[in-house]
N, C-alpha and C positions, 0 to 999 in steps of 0.2 A: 788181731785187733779188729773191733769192732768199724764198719765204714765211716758211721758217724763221729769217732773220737781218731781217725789218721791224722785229723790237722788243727790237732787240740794241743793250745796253749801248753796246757799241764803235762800233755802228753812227752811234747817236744823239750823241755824241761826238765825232765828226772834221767837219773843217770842212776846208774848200780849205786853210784855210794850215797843219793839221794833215797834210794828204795831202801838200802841198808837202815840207813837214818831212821826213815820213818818206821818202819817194823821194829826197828832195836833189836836187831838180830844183823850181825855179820857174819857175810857167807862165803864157804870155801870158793876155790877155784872152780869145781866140778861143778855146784850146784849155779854158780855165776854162768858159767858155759849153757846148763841147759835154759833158765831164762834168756842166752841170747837166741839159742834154737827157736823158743817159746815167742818171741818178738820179730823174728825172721819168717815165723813158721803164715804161708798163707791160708786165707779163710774163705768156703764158698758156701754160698747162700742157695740155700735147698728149697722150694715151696714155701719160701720167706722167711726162713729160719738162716742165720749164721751160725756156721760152724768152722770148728778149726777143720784144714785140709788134712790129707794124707791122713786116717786115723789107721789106714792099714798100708802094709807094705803090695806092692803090685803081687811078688810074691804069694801075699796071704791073698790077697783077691782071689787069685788061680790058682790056688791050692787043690780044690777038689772041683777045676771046672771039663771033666775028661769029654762029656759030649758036649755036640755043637753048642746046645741050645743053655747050657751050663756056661760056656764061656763067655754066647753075648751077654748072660744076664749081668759074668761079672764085670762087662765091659762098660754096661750102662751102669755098676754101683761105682766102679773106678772112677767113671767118669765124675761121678755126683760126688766122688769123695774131692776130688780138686785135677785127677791126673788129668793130663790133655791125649787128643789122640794118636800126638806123634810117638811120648811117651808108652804109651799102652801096646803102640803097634811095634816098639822096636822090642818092649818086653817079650810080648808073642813069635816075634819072629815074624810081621808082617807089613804090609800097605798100609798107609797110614791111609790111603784112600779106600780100600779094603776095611777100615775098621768105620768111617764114615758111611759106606754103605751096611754096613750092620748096623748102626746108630738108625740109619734112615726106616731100614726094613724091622727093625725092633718099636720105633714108635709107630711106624704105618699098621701095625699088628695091631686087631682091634679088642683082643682080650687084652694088652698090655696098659 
């Protein structure tokens, strides 16, 4: 959800069978479940843009990051996707102080 509509009237007011209502479509169980993911799901604001979090799995982040300089970079996109650093570092297998100093020496880097 957008920052500016968290603590909107209309917001706080519709329920699934209010959304049902208005669309004129009644929805299964399954598709009911992934709207409640879709309204759980958190948002981080990139170079001023909102966006929904998580678009990938930590996983897919480090999928092909085998050298060093591969994994900080996917350490700074996880990050921008929403994970935090404790998450990131328990995926890797590491300090979660360890992954703040790679955040630190990734933006100290002056081609970066």
């Amino acid at each position: 959800m957008i920052p500016c509509a968290q603590h909107s009237k209309l917001i706080e007011e519709l329920h699934d069978d209010n959304i049902q209502d208005i669309i004129g479509i009644r929805l299964n169980s399954k598709d009911l479940d992934i709207l409640e993911k879709i309204q759980k799901q958190k948002s981080v604001t990139v170079e001023g843009k909102t966006k929904p979090a998580y678009r990938y799995t930590l996983k897919k982040h480090f999928k092909n990051s085998k050298l060093k300089e591969e994994r900080n970079s996917a350490i700074i996109k996880a990050l921008n996707d929403g994970y935090t650093q404790t998450e990131i570092a328990k995926h890797l297998n590491l300090s979660r102080s360890l992954i703040s100093k790679i955040v630190k020496s990734v933006f100290s880097t002056p081609d970066l």
